[in-house]
C-alpha positions as CSV (number, residue, x, y, z in Angstrom):
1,X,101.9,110.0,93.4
2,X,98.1,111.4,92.2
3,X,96.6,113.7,93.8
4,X,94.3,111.5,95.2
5,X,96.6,109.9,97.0
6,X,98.6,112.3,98.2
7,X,95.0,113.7,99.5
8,X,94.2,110.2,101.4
9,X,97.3,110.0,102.5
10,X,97.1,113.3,104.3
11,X,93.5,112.8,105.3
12,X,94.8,109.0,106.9
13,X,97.7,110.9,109.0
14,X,95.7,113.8,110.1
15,X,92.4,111.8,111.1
16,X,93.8,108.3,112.6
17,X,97.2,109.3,114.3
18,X,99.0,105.6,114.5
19,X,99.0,105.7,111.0
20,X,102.3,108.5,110.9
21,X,103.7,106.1,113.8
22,X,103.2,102.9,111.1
23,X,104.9,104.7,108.2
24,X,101.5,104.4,106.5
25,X,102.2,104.9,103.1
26,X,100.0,104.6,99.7
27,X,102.1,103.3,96.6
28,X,99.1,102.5,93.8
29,X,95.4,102.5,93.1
30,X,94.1,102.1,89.9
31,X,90.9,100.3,88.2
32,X,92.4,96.5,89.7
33,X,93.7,97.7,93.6
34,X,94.9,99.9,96.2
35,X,98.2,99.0,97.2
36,X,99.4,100.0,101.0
37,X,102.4,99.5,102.6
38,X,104.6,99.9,106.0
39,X,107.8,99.5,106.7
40,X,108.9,96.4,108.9
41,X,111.1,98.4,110.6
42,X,108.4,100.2,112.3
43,X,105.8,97.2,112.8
44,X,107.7,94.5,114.1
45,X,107.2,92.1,116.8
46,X,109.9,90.4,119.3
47,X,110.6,87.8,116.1
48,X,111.7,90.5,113.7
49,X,108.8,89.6,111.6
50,X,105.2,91.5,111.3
51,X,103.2,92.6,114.2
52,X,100.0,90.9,113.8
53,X,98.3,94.1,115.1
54,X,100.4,96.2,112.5
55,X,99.2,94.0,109.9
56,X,95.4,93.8,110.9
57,X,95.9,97.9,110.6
58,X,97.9,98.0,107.5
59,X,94.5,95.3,105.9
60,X,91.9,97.6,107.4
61,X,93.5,101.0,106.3
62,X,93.8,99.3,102.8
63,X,90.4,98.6,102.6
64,X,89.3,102.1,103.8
65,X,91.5,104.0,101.9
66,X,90.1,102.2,98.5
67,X,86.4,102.7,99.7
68,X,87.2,106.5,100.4
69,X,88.7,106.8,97.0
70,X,85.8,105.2,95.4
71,X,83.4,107.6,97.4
72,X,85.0,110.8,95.8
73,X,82.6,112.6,98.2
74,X,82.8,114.3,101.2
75,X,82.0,114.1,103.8
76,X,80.9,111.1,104.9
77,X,81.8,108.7,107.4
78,X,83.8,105.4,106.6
79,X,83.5,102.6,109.2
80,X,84.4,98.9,109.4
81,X,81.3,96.9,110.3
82,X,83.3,93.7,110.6
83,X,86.2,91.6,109.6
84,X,88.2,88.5,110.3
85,X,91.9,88.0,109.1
86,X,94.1,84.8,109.2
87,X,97.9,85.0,109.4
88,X,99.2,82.4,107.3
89,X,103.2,83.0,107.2
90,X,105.6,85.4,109.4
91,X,106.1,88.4,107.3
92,X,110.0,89.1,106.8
93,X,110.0,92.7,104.6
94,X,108.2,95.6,104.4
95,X,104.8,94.7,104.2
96,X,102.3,95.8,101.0
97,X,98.5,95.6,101.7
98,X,96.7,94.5,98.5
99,X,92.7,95.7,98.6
100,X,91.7,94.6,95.4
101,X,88.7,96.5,93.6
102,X,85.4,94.4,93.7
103,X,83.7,93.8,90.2
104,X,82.1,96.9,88.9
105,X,78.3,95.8,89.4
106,X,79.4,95.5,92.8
107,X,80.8,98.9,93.1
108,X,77.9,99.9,90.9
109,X,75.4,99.2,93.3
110,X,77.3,100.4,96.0
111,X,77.6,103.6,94.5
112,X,73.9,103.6,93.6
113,X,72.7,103.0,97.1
114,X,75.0,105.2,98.6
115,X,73.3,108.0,96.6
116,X,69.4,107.0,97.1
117,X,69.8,106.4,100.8
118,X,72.8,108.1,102.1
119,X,74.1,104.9,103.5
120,X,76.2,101.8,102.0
121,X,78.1,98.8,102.1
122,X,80.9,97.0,100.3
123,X,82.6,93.5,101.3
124,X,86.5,93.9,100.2
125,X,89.4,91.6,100.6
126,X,92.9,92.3,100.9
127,X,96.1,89.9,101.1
128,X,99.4,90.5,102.0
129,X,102.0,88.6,100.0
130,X,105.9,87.7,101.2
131,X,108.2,86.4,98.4
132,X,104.9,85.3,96.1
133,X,103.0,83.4,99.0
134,X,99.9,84.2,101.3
135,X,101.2,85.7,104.6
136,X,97.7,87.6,105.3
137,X,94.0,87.3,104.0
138,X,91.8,90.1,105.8
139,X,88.5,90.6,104.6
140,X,85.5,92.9,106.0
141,X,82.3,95.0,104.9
142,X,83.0,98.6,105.2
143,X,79.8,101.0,105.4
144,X,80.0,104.7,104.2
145,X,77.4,107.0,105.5
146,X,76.6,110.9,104.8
């Protein structure tokens, strides 16, 4: 793992606490997606499949953790402004949070107002797959502020 991601990792156990209990781990980012992923074995419901909570968690921190690794500055604050998720399928392995990277004039102008005004916002999605299929679609606009 980078060094980047070792440091978000570490920054994502020490500042939100559940996310040691989840098993919070990040696998990949690169120029296309952050991946995140869990294992089952801690974020289950009653069925044996995924918590729905576990899942809207594992999507958000997904989405945070590619936004804070786009930021490369600190501090700042990261916050979800708001969000929805549907649950498509029951989610039978460990599951792996996809955020994928917006298109670079997005992030581009993200970046730009985040440096004239202290303050910005970026729309992300993330899916979670099982066995090639939709089981999760999350998406929300996250704001970073200095």
């Amino acid at each position: 793992m980078n060094t980047d991601l070792d440091e978000v990792e570490a920054f994502l156990h020490r500042q939100i606490p559940i996310t040691v209990a989840m098993g919070i781990h990040l696998v990949s980012y690169d120029t296309e997606s952050l991946v995140l992923s869990a294992p089952l074995a801690l974020n289950h419901n009653h069925l044996g499949t995924g918590f729905a909570g576990s899942l809207n968690a594992l999507a958000t921190l997904a989405g945070y953790a590619l936004l804070w690794l786009e930021l490369r500055e600190r501090p700042c604050h990261v916050v979800l402004r708001n969000s929805s998720i549907s649950f498509r399928r029951p989610v039978t392995c460990d599951p792996r949070a996809i955020c994928r990277r917006p298109e670079a004039s997005e992030v581009e102008a993200f970046h730009d107002q985040f440096a004239q005004k202290g303050k910005a916002r970026l729309h992300l999605h993330v899916t979670i797959q099982e066995h090639g299929a939709l089981a999760v679609a999350f998406e929300g606009t996250f704001v970073a502020l200095k």
